[in-house]
C-alpha positions in Angstrom: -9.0 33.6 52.2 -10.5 29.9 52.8 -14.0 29.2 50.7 -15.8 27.1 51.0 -18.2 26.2 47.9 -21.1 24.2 48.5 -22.7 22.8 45.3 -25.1 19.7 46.4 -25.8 18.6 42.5 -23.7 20.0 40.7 -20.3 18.5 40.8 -17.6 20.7 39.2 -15.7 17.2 38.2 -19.6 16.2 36.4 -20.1 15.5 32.7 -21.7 18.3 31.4 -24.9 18.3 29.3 -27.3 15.5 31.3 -30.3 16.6 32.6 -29.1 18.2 36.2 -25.4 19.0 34.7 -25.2 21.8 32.8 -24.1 25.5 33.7 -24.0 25.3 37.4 -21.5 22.9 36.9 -19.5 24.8 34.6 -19.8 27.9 36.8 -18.5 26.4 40.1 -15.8 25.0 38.6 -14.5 27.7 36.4 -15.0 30.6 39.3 -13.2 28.4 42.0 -10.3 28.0 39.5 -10.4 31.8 38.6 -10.1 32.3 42.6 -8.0 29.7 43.3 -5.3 31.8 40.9 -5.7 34.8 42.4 -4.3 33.3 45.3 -7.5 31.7 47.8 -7.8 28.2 48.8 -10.9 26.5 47.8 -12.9 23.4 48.8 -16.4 22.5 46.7 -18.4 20.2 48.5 -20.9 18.2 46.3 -22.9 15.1 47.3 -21.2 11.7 46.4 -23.4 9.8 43.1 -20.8 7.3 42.8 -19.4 4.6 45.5 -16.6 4.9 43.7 -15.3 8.5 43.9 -12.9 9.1 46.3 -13.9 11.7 49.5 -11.5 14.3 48.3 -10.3 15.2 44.7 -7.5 17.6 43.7 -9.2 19.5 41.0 -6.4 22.1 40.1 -4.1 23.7 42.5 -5.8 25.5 45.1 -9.1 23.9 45.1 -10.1 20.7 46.2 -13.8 18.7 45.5 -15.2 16.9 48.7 -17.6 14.0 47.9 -20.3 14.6 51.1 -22.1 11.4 52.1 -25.6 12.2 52.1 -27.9 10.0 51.1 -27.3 6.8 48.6 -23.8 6.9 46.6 -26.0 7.1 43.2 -27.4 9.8 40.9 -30.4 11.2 42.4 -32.6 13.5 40.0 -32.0 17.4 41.9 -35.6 17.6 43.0 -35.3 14.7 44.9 -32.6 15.6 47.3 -34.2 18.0 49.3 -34.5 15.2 52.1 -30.7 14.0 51.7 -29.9 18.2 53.1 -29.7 17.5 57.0 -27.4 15.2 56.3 -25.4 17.0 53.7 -25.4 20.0 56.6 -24.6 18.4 59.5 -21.5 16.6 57.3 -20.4 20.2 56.5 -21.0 21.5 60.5 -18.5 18.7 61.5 -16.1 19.7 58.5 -16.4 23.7 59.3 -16.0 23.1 63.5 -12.7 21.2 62.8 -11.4 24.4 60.0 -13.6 27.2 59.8 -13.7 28.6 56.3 -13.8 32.7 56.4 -16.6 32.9 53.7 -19.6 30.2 52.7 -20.7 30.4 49.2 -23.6 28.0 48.2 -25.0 27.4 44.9 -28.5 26.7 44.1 -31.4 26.3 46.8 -30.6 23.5 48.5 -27.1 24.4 49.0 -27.9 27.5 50.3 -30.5 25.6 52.8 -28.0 23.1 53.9 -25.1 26.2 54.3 -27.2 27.9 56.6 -28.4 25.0 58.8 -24.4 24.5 58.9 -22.7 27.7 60.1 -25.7 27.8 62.6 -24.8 24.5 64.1 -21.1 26.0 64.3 -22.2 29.4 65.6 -24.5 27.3 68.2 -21.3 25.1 69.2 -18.5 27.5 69.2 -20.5 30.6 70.4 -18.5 32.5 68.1 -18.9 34.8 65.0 -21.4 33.6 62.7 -19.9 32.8 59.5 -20.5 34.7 56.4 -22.9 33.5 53.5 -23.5 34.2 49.8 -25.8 32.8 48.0 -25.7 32.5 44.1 -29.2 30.9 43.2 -28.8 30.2 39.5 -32.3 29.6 39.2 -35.5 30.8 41.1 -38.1 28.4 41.8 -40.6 31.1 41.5 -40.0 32.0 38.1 -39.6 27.7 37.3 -43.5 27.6 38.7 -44.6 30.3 36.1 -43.0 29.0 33.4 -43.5 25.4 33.6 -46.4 25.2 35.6 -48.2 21.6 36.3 -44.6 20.4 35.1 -42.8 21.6 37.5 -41.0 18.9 39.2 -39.5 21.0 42.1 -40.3 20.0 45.9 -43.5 21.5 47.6 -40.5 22.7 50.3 -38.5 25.2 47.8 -41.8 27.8 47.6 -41.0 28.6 51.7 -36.8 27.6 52.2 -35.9 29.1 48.7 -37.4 33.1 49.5 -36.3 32.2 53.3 -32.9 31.1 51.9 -32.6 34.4 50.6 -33.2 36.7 53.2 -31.2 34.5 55.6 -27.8 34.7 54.0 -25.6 37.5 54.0 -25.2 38.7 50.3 -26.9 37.0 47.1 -25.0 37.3 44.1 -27.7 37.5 41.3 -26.0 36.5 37.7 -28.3 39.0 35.9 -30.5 42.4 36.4 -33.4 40.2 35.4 -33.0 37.8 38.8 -32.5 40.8 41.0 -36.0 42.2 40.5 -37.0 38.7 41.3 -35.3 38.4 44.4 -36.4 42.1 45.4 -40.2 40.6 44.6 -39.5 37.2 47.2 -38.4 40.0 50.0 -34.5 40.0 49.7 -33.5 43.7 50.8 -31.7 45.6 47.7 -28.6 46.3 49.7 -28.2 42.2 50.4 -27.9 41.4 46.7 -25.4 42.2 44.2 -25.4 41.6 40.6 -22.1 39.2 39.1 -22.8 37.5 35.7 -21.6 34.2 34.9 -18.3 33.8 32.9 -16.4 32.3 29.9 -13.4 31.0 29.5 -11.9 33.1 26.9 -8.5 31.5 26.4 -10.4 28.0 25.5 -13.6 29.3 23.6 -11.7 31.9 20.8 -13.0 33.3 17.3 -9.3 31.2 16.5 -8.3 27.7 15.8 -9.9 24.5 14.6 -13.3 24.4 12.7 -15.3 21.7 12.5 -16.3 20.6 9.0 -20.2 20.2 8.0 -22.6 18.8 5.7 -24.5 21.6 4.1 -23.6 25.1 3.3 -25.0 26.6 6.2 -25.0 25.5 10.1 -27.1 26.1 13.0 -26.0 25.4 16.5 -28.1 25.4 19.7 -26.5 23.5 22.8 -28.4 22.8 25.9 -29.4 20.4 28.1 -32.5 18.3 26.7 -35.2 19.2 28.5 -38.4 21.0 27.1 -38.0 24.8 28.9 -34.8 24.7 26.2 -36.7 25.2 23.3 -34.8 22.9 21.2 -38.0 22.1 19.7 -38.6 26.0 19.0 -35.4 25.7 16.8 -36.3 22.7 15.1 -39.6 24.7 13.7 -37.4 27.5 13.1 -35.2 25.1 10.6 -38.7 23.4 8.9 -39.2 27.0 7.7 -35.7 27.9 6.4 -35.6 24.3 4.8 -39.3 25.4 3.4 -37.5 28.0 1.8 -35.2 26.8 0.0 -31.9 26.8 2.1 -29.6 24.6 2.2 -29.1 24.2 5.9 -28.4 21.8 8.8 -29.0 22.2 13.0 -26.1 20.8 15.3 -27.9 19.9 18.8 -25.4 19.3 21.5 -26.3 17.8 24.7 -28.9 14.8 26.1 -28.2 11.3 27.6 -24.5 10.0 27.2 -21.5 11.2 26.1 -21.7 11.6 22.1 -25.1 10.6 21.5 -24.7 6.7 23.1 -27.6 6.7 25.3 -30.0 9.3 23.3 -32.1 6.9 22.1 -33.6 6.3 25.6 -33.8 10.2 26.3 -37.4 11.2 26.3 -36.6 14.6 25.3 -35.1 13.3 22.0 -37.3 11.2 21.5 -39.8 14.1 21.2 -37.6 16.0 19.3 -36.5 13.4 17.0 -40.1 13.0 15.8 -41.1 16.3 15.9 -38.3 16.9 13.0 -39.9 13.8 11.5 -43.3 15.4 11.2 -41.8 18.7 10.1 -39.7 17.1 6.9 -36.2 17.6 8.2 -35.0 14.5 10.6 -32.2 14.7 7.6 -31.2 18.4 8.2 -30.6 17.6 12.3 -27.5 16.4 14.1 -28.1 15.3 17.9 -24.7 15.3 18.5 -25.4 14.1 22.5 -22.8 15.6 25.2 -20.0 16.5 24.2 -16.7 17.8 26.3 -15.4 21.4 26.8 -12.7 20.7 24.9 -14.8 19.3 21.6 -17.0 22.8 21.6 -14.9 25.4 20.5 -14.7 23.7 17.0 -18.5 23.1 17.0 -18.9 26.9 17.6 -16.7 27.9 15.3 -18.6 25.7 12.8 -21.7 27.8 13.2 -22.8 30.4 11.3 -25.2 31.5 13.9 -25.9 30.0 17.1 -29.9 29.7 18.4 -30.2 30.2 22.2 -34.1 29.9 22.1 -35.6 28.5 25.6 -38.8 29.7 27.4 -37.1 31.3 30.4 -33.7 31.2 31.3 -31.7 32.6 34.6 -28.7 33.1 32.9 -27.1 31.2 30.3 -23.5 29.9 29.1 -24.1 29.0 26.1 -24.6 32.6 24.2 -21.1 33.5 26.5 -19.1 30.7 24.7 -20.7 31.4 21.5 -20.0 35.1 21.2 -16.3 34.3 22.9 -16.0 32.2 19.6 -16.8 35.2 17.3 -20.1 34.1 16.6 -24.1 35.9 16.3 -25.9 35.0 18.8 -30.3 34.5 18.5 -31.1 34.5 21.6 -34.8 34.5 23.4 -35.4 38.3 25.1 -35.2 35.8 28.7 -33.9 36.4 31.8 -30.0 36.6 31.7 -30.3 36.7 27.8 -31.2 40.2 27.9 -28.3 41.3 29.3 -25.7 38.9 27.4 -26.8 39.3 24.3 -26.8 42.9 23.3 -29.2 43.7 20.4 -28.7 44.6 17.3 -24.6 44.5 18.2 -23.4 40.9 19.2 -26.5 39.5 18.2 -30.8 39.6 18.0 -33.6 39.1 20.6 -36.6 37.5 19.7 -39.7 36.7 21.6 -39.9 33.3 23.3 -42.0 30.1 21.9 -41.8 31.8 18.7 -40.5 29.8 15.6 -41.3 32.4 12.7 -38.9 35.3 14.7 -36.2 32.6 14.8 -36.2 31.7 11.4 -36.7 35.6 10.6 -33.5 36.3 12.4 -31.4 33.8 11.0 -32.5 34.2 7.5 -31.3 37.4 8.2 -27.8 36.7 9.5 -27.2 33.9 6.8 -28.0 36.5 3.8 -26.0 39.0 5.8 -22.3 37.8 5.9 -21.3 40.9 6.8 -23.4 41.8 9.7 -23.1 38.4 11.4 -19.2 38.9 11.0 -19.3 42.6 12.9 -21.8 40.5 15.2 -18.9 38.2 16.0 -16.6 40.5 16.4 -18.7 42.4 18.8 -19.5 39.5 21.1 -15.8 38.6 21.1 -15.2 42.1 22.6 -18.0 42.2 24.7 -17.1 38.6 26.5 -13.2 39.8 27.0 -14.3 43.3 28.7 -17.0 41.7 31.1 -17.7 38.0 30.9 -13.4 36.7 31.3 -13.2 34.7 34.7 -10.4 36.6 36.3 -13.1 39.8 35.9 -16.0 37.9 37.5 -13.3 36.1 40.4 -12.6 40.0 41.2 -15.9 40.9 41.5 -17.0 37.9 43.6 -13.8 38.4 46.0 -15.1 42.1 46.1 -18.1 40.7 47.7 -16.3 38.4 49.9 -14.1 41.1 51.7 -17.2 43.6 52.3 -18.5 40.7 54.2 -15.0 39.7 56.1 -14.9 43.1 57.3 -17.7 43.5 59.0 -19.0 41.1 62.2 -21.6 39.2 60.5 -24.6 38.6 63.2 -27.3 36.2 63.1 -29.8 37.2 60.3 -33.7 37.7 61.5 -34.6 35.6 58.5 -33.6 32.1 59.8 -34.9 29.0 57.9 -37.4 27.4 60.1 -35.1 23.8 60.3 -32.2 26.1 61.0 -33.8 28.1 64.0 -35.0 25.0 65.1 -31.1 23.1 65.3 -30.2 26.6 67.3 -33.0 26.4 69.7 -32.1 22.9 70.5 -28.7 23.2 71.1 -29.3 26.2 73.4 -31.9 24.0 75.5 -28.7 21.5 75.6 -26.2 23.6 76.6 
């Protein structure tokens, strides 16, 4: 079948680790290839961030990156774009009236927002079938606002077109048990959302192979991006109190402004966090080791002898995935997708968000416990092959597809307000 993968920030070709690249990016990339093999053709289109980038990009065989002119050829932070989503919609309209993809699958918000305004400007000009929609949200603005707060950055628009989004699309694909209560809370029907987890690449991130060396005789690893809802700074306390202790112990932080660390320095986030471990006594013990590649993780991983996954909320998360794939304990904040990755007491331990002592409790009690982290490993290993591998999520996402395809897909009664508004219109014109 023809998909077509619509992913306004999040370019599968992007570095990852920045503050708006991250697991989105990883996830759109890595399902499209899984698909891609199992024999569909796939085009992502992203918005261009760089005048340079060429409008369409070969990113393995079978899928194909389309850079979408909407709005200025620069990086834009993702909660500014909302106004850059006409555009971006009426750009893929033209593309989907000229070859008509036979399913529409739009990551994040805004995607799904600019999907839908789309396939109703190619229902309204063709008169013909509606096109089919899912929707994978990745994060819900809802749960962002309760979290975060006065801090959320997110435009006034997502608390109406995000819910609206949701009932207007066909099928959402919710990445965790966790996100599908949420979605049945904002109105979403049970029987419109079904629940696919994120992936790992399994082949790449194995308990096998080069390990990187380290300073002290035991390593902590926590990889995110840098931005406070992380809890990178929970970690950081957590090491103060092992350190405080007695232990002879360093934290690895991956991810922040430019590749390996060269633009950290002007990242606020480290900035906080590099004088937080200041204050606490252990700048010495932590390595911000800035973005690094796909490739460069594995050994990182491997290094570890227990990696923290410690934010305040979090819709699903890659990180523990890769971890456990590398044979390593995972402790991991009882969050969101969290709860179901991480399997307590068997690939790993929850503990309560925001809270430093149950971090440090829990790896204090993996590094005097050789033995349990190690059957830890080996558990998350097994658990990532059986139902995180991306040929098992691809057949579970196509799954989805073909219940749509064979069914006529009408107009939903949930239209986005812009979106009824462009069919209205272009009824009055015919």
């Amino acid at each position: 079948m023809r998909i077509a993968m619509v992913s306004e920030h999040a370019s599968p070709l992007a570095v990852l680790g920045g503050v708006d690249a991250g697991g989105q990016n990883v996830h759109v990339a890595a399902l499209s290839g899984a698909l891609a093999d199992r024999g569909h053709e796939v085009t992502v289109y992203t918005r261009r961030d760089d005048p340079t980038l060429p409008q369409r990009v070969v990113l393995r065989p079978g899928v194909e990156v389309v850079h979408v002119d909407a709005g200025p050829p620069e990086h834009v932070p993702k909660d500014d774009l909302f106004p850059c989503m006409a555009v971006f919609a009426q750009v893929l309209a033209a593309e989907w009236f000229i070859g008509r993809p036979d399913v529409v699958h739009g990551h994040f918000w805004m995607s799904g927002h600019a999907a839908l305004e789309a396939v109703t400007q190619v229902q309204a000009r063709t008169g013909g079938v509606r096109i089919p929609i899912v929707q994978t949200f990745h994060a819900l603005g809802v749960v962002k606002r309760r979290h975060q707060g006065a801090a959320d950055t997110s435009p006034a628009e997502r608390d109406w077109i995000e819910p609206s989004v949701g009932r207007g699309v066909d099928q959402v694909v919710a990445t965790c048990s966790d996100e599908a209560f949420e979605l049945k809370a904002l109105g979403v029907p049970l029987r419109a959302i079904s629940v696919v987890p994120c992936g790992v690449d399994v082949d790449r991130f194995r308990p096998t192979g080069v390990v990187e060396e380290r300073g002290r005789t035991s390593r902590i690893l926590t990889a995110s991006r840098l931005v406070r809802r992380k809890g990178v700074g929970t970690t950081i306390a957590a090491l103060a109190r092992l350190v405080a202790d007695g232990r002879d112990v360093e934290l690895v932080v991956v991810g922040g402004a430019g590749t390996a660390g060269a633009d950290l320095p002007d990242d606020p986030e480290y900035q906080r966090l590099d004088t937080l471990a200041r204050q606490l006594g252990v700048r010495d013990h932590v390595h911000f080791r800035g973005q690094l590649g796909q490739d460069e993780m594995p050994s990182v991983y491997r290094s570890a002898d227990v990696v923290v996954c410690a934010p305040w909320y979090e819709p699903f998360g890659i990180v523990p995935l890769e971890a456990m794939a590398c044979g390593r304990p995972v402790v991991a904040s009882r969050v969101g997708g969290l709860i179901d990755t991480v399997v307590e007491e068997s690939t790993g331990m929850h503990v309560p968000p925001r809270d430093e002592d149950a971090v440090a409790a829990a790896v204090a009690e993996l590094l005097d416990d050789p033995g349990k982290a190690d059957a830890y490993g080996a558990a998350g290993r097994a658990r990532v092959e059986n139902r995180y591998s991306w040929t098992r999520v691809a057949a579970d996402t196509e799954r989805v597809y073909e219940r749509l395809i064979g069914r006529t897909v009408s107009t939903p009664e949930h239209t986005t307000r812009p979106a009824r508004a462009a069919r209205d219109t272009e009824r009055t014109a015919r």
